[in-house]
N, C-alpha and C positions, 0 to 999 in steps of 0.2 A: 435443362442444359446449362451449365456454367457459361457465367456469360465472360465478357472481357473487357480491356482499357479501353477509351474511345480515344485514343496515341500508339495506337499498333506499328508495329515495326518489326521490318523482318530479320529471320535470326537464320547461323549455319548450326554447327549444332552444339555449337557451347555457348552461343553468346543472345541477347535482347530478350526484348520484350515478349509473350504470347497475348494472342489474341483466341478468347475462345470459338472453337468453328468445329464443325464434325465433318471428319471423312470417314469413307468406309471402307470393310474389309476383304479378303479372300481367302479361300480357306480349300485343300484336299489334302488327298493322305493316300497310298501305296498299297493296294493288297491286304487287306487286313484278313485276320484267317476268318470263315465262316460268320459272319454275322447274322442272328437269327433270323430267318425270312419272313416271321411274322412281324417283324421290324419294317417292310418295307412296300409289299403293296398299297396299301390305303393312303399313307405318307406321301409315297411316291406320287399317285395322282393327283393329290393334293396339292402337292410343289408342282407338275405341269399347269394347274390351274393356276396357281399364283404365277408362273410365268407367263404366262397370256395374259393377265390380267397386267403385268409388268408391261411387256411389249404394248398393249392395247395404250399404257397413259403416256409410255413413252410417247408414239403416236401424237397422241391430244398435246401433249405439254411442248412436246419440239414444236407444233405445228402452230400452237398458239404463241411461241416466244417467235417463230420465223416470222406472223405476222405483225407481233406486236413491234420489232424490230424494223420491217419494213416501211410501218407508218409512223415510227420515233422519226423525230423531225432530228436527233444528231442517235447515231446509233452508237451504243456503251462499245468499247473492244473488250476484249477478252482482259488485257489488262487491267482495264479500266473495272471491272468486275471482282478480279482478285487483289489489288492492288493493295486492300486491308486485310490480308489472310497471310499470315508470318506462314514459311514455311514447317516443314513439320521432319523430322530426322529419325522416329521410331519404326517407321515401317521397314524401309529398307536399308538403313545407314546412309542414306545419299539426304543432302538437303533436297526435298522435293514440296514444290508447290502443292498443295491440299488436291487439286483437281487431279493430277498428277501422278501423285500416290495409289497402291493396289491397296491402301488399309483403312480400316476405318480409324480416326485419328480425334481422340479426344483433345481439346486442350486447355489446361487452365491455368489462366495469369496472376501474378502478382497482386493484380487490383482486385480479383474475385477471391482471393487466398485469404487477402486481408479482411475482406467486404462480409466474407460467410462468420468469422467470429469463429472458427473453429479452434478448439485445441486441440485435438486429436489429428493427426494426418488423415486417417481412415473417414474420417465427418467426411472431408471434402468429396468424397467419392459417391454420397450418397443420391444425388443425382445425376449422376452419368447413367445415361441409357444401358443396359444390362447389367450392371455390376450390383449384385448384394453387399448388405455393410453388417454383419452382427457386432455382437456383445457379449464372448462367452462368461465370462468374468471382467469383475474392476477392473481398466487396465490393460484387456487383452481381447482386443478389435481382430473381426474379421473379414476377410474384402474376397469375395468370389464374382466371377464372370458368367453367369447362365447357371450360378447352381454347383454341384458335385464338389461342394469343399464340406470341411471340419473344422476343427479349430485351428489346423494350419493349413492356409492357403496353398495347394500342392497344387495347381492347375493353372497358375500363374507365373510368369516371371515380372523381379521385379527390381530396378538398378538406379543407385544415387551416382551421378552423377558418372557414367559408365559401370561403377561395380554393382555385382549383384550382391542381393540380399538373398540368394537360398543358404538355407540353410540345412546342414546335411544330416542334423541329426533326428531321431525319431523316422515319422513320415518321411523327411523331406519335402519342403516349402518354404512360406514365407512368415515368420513369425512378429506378427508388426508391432508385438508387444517391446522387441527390441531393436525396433530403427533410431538410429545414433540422429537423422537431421533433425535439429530444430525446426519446425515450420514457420517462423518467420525468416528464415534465412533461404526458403525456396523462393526460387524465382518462375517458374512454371513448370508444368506437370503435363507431359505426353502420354494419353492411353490410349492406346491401339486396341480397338476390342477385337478382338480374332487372332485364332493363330498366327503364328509369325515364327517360327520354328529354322524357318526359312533362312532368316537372318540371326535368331537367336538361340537356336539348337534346343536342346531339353528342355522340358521345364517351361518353355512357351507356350503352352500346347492349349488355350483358349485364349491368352491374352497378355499383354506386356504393359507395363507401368513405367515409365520413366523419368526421373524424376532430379530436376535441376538446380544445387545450390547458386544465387547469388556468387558470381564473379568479387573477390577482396575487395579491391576499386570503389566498389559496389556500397560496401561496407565498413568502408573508413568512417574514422570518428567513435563516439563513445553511445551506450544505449542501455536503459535500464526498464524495464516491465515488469507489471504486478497484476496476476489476476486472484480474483478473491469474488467465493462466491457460495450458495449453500452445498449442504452435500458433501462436506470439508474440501471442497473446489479450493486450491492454492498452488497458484503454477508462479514461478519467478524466473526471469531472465536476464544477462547481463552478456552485453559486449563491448568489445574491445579490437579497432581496426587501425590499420596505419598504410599510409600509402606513399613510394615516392614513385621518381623515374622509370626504374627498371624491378620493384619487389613489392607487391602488397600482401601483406597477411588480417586473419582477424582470427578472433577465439572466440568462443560463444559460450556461457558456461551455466544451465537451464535445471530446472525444478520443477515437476507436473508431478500435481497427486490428487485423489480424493475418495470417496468411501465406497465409490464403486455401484453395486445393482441394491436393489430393492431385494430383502429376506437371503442377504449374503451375505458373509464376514470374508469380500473381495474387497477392502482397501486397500488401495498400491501408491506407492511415493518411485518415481523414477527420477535419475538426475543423470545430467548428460552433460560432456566435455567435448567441445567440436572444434574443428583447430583446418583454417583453409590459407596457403599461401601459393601466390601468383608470379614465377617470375619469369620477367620477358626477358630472356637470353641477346635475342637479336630481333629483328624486325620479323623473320620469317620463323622465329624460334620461341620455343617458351615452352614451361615446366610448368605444372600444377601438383601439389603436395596437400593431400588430403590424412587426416587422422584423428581420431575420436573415443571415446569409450561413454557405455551408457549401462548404469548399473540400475538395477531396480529391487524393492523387495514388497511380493505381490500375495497378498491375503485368499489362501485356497483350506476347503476343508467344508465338514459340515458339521456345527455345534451338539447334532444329536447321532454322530456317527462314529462307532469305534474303530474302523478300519479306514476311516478318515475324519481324524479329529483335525479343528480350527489349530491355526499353522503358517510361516509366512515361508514363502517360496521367495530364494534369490535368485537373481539372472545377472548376468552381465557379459557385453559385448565390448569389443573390441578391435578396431579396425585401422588398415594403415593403408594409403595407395598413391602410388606416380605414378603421371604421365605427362610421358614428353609428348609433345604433337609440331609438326611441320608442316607448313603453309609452300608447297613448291612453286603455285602461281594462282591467279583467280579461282580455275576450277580443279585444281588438286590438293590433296594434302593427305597427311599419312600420320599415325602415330604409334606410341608403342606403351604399354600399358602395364601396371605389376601389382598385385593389392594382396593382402594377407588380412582372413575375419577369423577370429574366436570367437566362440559361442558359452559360454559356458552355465551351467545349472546347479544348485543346491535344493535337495528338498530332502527332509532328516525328521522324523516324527518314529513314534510308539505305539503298536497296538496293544494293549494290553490281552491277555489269557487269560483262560478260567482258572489254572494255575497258578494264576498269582504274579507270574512271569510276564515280560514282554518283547514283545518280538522287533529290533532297530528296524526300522526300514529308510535305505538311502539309497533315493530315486536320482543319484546324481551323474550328471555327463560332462563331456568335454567336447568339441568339434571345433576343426580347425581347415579353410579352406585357399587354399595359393591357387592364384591365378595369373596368367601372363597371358596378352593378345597384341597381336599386331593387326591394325586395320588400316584401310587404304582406299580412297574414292578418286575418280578423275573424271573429266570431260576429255572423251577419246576422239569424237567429232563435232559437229555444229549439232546432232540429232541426237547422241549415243552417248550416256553417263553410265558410270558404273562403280561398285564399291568389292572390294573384297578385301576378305583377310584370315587369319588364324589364333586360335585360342588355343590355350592346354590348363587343364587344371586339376587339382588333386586334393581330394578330399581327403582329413581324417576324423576320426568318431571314436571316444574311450566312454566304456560307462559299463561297470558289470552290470548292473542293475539288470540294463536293456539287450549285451549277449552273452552274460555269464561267463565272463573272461575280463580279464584284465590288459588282455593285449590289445591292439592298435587298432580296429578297421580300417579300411582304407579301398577308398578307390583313385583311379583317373580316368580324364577323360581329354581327346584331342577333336577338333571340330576344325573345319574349312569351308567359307560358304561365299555364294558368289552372285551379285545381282545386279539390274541392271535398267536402266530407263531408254526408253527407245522411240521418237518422234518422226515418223517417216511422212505425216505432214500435221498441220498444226490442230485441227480438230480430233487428230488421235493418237495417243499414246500409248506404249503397249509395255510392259513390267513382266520380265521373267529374273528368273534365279532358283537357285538351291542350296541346301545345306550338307555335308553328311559330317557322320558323329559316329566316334567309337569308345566305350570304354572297358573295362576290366572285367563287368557282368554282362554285358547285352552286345549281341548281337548289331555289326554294321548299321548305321542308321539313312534313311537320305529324306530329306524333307522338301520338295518341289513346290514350284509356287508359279501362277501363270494369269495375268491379268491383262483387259482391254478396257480404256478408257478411250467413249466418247464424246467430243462436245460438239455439238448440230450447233450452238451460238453461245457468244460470251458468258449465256444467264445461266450454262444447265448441262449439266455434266451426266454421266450414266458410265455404269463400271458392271463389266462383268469378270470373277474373278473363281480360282479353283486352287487349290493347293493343300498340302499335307503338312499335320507336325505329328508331334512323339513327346512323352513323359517318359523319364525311364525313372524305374523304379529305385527307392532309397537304399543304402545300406542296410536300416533295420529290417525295411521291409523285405530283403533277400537273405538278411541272416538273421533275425530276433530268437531271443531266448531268454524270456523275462519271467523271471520265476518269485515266487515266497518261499524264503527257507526259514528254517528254524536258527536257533540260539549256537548248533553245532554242524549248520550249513547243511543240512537234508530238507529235499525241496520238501514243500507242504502244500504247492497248490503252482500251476503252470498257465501263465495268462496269456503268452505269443510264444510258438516254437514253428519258426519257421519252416518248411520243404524245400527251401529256393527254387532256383528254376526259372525264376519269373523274367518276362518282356518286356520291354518297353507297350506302353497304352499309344494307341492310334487314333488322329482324329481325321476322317476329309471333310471338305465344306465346299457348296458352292454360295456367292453371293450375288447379288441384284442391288444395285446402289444406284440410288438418283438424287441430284443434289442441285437444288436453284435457288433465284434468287430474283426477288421483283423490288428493282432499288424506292420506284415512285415510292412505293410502300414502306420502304426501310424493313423489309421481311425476308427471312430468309426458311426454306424448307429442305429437308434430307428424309430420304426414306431409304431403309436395309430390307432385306429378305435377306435371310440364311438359312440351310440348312447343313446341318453338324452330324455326322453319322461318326458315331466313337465306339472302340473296341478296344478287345482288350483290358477292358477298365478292371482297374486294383480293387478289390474290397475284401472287407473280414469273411469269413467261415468258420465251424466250428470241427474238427475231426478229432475222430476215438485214438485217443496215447497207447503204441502199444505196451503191454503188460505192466499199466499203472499201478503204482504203488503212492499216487499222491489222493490227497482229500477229492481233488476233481477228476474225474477219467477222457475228458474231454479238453482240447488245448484253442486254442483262438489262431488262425494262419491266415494270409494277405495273399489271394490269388489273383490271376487273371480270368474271373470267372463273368462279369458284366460287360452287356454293349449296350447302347443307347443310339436312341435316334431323336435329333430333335430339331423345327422347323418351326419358325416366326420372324415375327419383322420387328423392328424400331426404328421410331420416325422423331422429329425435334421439327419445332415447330418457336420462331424467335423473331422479335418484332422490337422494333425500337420507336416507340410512340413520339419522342421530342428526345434534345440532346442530353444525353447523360445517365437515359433511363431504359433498359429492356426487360422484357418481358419473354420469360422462353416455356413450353411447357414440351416434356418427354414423356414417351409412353415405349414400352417393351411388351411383347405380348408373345411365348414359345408355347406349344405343346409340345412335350416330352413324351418317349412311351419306351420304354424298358420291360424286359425279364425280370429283372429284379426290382422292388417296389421297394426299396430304402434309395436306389439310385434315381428312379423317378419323381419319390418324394424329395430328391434335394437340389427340383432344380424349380423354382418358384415361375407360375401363369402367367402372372404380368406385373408390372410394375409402373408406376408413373410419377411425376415429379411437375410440378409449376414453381416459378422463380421470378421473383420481380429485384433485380437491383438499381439502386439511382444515385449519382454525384454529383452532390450538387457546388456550385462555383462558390460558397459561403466554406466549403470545408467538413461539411455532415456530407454522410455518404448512408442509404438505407439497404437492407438487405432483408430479406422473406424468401422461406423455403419452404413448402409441404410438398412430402414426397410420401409414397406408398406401396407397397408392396404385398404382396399375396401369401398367405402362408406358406411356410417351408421345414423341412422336419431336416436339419444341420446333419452330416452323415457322422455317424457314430450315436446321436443321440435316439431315445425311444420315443418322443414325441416333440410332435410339430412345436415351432414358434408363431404364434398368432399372426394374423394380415396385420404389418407395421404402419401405421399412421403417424408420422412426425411434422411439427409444425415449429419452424426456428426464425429468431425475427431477432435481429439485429440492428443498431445504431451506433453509429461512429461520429467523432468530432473531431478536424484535425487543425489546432492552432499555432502559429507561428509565432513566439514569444523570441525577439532578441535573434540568437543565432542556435536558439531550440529549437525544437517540432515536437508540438504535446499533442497526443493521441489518446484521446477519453473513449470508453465504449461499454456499452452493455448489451448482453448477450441473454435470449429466454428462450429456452429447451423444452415445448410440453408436448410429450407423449399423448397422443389423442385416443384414449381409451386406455383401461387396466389391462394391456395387453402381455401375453409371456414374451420376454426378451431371450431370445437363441433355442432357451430348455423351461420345462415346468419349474414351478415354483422359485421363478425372480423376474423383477420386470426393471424397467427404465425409470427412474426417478424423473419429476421438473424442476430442472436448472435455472439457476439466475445465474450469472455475473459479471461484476464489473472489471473493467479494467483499463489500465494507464500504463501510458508508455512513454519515453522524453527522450528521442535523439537528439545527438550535435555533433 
């Protein structure tokens, strides 16, 4: 479990410090059609058992904090408890205290961002209690929640700094090979493990990431960094900030590349232009003006393949957003929101024929996504907080390639959702709200959500939670028509032809949360129970074309043909032995069980992670990570990726020269066994490197 600063400070939901802490989540879902019934008896008494055995420590663990409380000679208050727990703003749009919150609420600060040595965003996540991290290629990270991803994150939502990163085209997901933030320039990182549909509509439907640049202010002054390391490891970075009275801006202008997996020719060089300005209009007024572009060109292909020969694939994103926000008085405030992302792709290679001839093939797209939202929170009584608001947004998608057309795709989609915190007295709080969502292809949407929080004493919290979200399905996915033609545009082979038709995927969830804290000790414990009953779910098939006249007779189609049932816990377990130094170790543990066995194989047994970081008052700061995970076979691909063993150990120096700050560091990455990294034949390289930084 990521740990945090020991100078925590609480934040609303644009501004300070994170402190890392875990909250948990809640989870149901509406009617889903038929889910197989051999899905649900054995399951089912299994989760009765695990809730008795919930109830049962409930019991023991209230009973033993009500004693130990009675014989503390000054007894802690509840505040006095939370007092270093920044609040937390991804579960429901309301800042709410961690106890407080219906979600499970990862968070990661500044001081853990710098301290991991990561370059990648996706590193950071690799201990967070249920989240996978692959490696489909150099370059191109993937981050799933319980499992049921590819190489694009579609079971996720994920958003800088309020805009989302899906992206509309292919699947539909998250593709992290093209996030525009520099990761020195976040300031923390909110992950809600669970749905959240409730507050986030689509696309939320296991889990939300949220994720927060550096306020300009923040980032005044000038900054240069060099990382260099083997493996042609070469990332550079340079900024640029100014700050007066009333405007601060900064530009960020960054470099990451290197040779990518082991037995691939995936080298990728990306460079990214990030650009953030701050201005306070009036005291209760202020605009923030985001924009970016991040181009990349990513090494895909196989040296000994002729219908995929070695090759570089370009990407480049694009992105702009306002928003104004208003402060009406302590506990209200409202804002209004407008962001425009291009997506865009090039990939252009030759097969050669026995002919002699060869056949162009150009795999290229375009997507482009607007979105406008207005949101709004207030404190309506002494007991009663609430948020709501509206989105609208519209997708476009060009690419023959992918529907054998040249015209537009497109969708929209309009969303209204409303929730709410509720204290009717102070050991319990109770969280309802819902969502609903309609667009172009699917069917009315609504996503409910219903949570009880309670705390029997300052130390120890218990949540019981229930609620529903929905994925609705991509563009391509409801209309694909991805063909090989010949030289005179006659198909020759049919790889996706869609049926349309398709639903939005359903998930409900119920969860069991308990969370304490024994200060003598400087220890803190969380334990989850969930269980995730998902329908509906998307995946490939293959059906007979009728009266083919191409080389295949069979075409590839995306239906609603899988449901899953899946039930386990994760617990975190964090200890801080002397000042400066913790100690946390995570474990995740689900059984899955599906109809279909490509959906059960991708959702990995268990997982686990230990983490020691320490700062010390000279200016070194140590970092150590082994985390692990259980084999997983990536959906789409034919065979598993090996049980992952990584062990990362990091040292930092930070000196004050003059009116500089020099920051020395080296970073060592070894894979613990010859393991497959995502697919057979490539694995993870061990990493060195160094690196230097000098603000002023």
């Amino acid at each position: 479990m990521p740990m945090s600063s020991d100078k925590p400070k609480n934040f609303g939901p644009t501004n300070g410090a994170a402190k890392a802490v875990n909250a948990r989540s809640t989870l149901h879902s509406p009617d889903p059609p038929n889910p197989s019934p051999e899905m649900h008896r054995p399951d089912f008494a299994n989760f009765q058992r695990a809730i008795l055995r919930f109830a049962l420590a409930v019991w023991l663990i209230t009973g033993a904090g009500v004693t130990q409380a009675q014989n503390a000679a000054a007894l802690l208050s509840e505040q006095d408890y939370f007092r270093e727990i920044p609040q937390v703003f991804a579960a429901s749009r309301l800042p709410q205290d961690p106890q407080d919150s219906s979600g499970a609420n990862t968070l990661l600060d500044r001081n853990y961002i710098r301290a991991s040595g990561a370059r990648n965003l996706s590193e950071l996540f690799m201990a967070v209690p249920g989240l996978q991290v692959g490696l489909s290629a150099g370059g191109r990270p993937v981050v799933a929640y319980h499992g049921f991803s590819g190489q694009i994150s579609q079971r996720m939502q994920v958003f800088v700094d309020g805009r989302s990163l899906y992206a509309p085209y292919l699947f539909g997901g998250i593709d992290w090979s093209a996030v525009t933030v520099p990761i020195d320039e976040i300031e923390r990182i909110e992950i809600h493990r669970g749905s959240n549909s409730a507050a986030y509509g689509a696309n939320a439907f296991l889990g939300v990431i949220q994720i927060y640049t550096r306020a300009a202010v923040q980032a005044s002054g000038m900054s240069a960094q060099m990382i260099q390391g083997n493996n042609g490891i070469a990332d550079r970075s340079v900024r640029w900030g100014s700050s007066d009275d009333n405007i601060q801006w900064r530009v960020v202008a960054s470099q990451r590349g290197d040779q990518g997996l082991l037995n691939r020719s995936d080298a990728y060089k990306t460079s990214t232009l990030d650009f953030r300005a701050d201005l306070q209009m009036s005291s209760t007024e202020s605009l923030m003006l985001l924009a970016g572009t991040n181009t990349g060109r990513f090494g895909v292909g196989s040296p000994n393949s002729f219908a995929d020969p070695v090759r570089d694939e370009k990407k480049a994103t694009t992105f702009a957003h306002l928003k104004f926000k208003k402060l009406v008085d302590d506990g209200q405030e409202w804002s209004l929101s407008a962001s425009w992302t291009r997506d865009h792709g090039l990939d252009t290679y030759q097969i050669p024929m026995l002919s002699g001839d060869a056949l162009d093939m150009h795999n290229n797209r375009q997507a482009n996504r607007y979105s406008l939202e207005y949101q709004h929170y207030n404190t309506l009584t002494h007991s009663l907080r609430a948020s709501w608001g509206a989105e609208y947004h519209r997708d476009q998608v060009q690419s023959f390639e992918l529907f054998s057309t040249e015209n537009v795709q497109k969708n929209a989609a309009w969303r209204i959702y409303y929730n709410q915190e509720w204290k009717p007295l102070n050991e319990w709080t109770l969280n309802a709200g819902g969502l609903i969502e309609k667009d172009l292809y699917s069917p009315q949407q609504l996503a409910p959500r219903f949570s009880i929080n309670w705390k029997p004493t300052g130390n120890h919290v218990f949540k019981v939670g229930y609620s529903s979200a929905f994925r609705t399905p991509s563009l391509f996915e409801q209309k694909s028509d991805w063909r090989v033609r010949d030289e005179n545009g006659q198909t020759l082979y049919v790889k996706y032809l869609s049926r349309g038709g398709l639903v939005p995927e359903r998930v409900k969830a119920v969860d069991l949360v308990y969370q304490g804290q024994w200060r003598p000790l400087n220890m803190t414990f969380d334990l989850r129970l969930f269980r995730e009953e998902l329908t509906r779910l998307i995946t490939g098939e293959f059906y007979v074309l009728p009266n083919s006249e191409t080389f295949n007779a069979v075409a590839y189609d995306l239906r609603n043909n899988a449901n899953a049932l899946q039930q386990g816990a994760e617990y975190q377990l964090s200890w801080k032995p002397f000042a400066g130094s913790t100690i946390a170790f995570n474990q995740y543990r689900a059984r899955t069980t599906s109809p279909k066995q490509s959906i059960q194989d991708s959702a990995p047994r268990h997982g686990s992670s230990l983490i020691w970081m320490h700062r010390a008052d000279n200016g070194l700061t140590g970092f150590a990570a082994y985390t692990k995970t259980s084999p997983i076979t990536w959906l789409g691909e034919a065979t598993p990726a090996d049980e992952q063993k990584n062990l990362l150990v990091s040292l930092q120096k930070t000196t004050k020269l003059d009116q500089a700050t020099v920051r020395t560091s080296i970073t060592w990455r070894r894979p613990m066994g010859q393991f497959v990294e995502y697919r057979e034949m490539q694995s993870l390289p061990r990493s060195v490197w160094l690196g230097v930084q000098i603000e002023r």
